[in-house]
C-alpha positions in Angstrom: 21.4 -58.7 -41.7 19.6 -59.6 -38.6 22.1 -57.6 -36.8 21.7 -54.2 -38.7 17.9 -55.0 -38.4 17.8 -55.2 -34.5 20.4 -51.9 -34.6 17.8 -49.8 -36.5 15.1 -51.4 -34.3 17.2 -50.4 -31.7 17.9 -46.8 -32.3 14.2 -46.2 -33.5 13.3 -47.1 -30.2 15.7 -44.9 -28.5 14.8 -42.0 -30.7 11.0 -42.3 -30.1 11.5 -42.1 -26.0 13.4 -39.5 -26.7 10.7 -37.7 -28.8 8.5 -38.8 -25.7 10.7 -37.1 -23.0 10.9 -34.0 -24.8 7.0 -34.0 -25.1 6.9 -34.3 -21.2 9.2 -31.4 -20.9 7.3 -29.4 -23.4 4.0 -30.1 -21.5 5.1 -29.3 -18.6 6.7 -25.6 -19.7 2.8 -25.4 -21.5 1.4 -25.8 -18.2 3.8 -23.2 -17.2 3.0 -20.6 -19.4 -0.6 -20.9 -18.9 -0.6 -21.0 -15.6 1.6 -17.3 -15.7 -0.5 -15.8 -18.7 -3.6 -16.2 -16.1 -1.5 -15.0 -13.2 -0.5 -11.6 -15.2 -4.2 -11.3 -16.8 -5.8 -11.8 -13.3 -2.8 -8.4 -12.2 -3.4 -6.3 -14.9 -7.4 -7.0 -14.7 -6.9 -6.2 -10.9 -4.7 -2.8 -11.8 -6.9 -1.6 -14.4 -10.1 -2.0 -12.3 -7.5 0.0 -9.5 -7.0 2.9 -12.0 -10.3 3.0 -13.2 -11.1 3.8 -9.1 -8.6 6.0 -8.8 -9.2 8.3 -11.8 -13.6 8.4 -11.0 -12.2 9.3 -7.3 -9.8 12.2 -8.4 -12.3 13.4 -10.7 -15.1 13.5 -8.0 -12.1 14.9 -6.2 -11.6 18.2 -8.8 -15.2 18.8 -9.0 -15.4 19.3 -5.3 -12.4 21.6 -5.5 -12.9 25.2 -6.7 -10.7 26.4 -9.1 -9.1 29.6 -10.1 -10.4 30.4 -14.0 -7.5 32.5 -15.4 -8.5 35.2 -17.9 -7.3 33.9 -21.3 -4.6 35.4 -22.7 -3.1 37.1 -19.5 0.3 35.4 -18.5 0.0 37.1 -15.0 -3.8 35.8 -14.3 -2.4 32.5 -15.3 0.5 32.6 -13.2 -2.0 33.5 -10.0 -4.3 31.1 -11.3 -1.3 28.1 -11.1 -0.3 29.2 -8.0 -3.9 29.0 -6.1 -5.1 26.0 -7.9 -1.8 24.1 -6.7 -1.2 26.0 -3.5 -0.8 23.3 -0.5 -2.7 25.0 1.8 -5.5 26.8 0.2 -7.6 27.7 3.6 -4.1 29.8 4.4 -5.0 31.7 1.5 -7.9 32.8 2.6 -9.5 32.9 -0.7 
């Protein structure tokens, strides 16, 4: 009886460091995972504030720019219209 006893005893014990190790493990991936959640929030935070610059400059950028108004309705206004507003080199124009 003693015997079976210190057997259960036994394998209880080896069961609960085993729960123990796998707690470690599972910590330590926690820590992980945090660590590369912040990592991607701190790049996407940085990218979006990026963008955000980007699109305020190209708008100041297309204000600055004239542009060619098309008459609505005409296909051949807007044609001309599409190819002076995207023209490489507008000066060469001479518009």
């Amino acid at each position: 009886m003693e015997a079976k006893c210190f057997e259960a005893n036994k394998t209880s014990l080896e069961l609960l460091h085993q729960i123990r190790d796998l707690n470690q493990v599972l910590d330590q991936y926690e820590a992980q995972t945090n660590s590369m959640k912040e990592q991607i929030h701190e790049a996407v935070s940085k990218h979006v504030a990026e963008s955000q610059t980007l699109q305020t400059y190209i708008v100041d950028l297309k204000t600055r720019i004239l542009q060619y108004t098309p008459v609505k309705g005409d296909p051949l206004d807007l044609c001309l219209a599409d190819f002076i507003n995207n023209h490489p080199n507008r000066k060469k124009l001479k518009i």
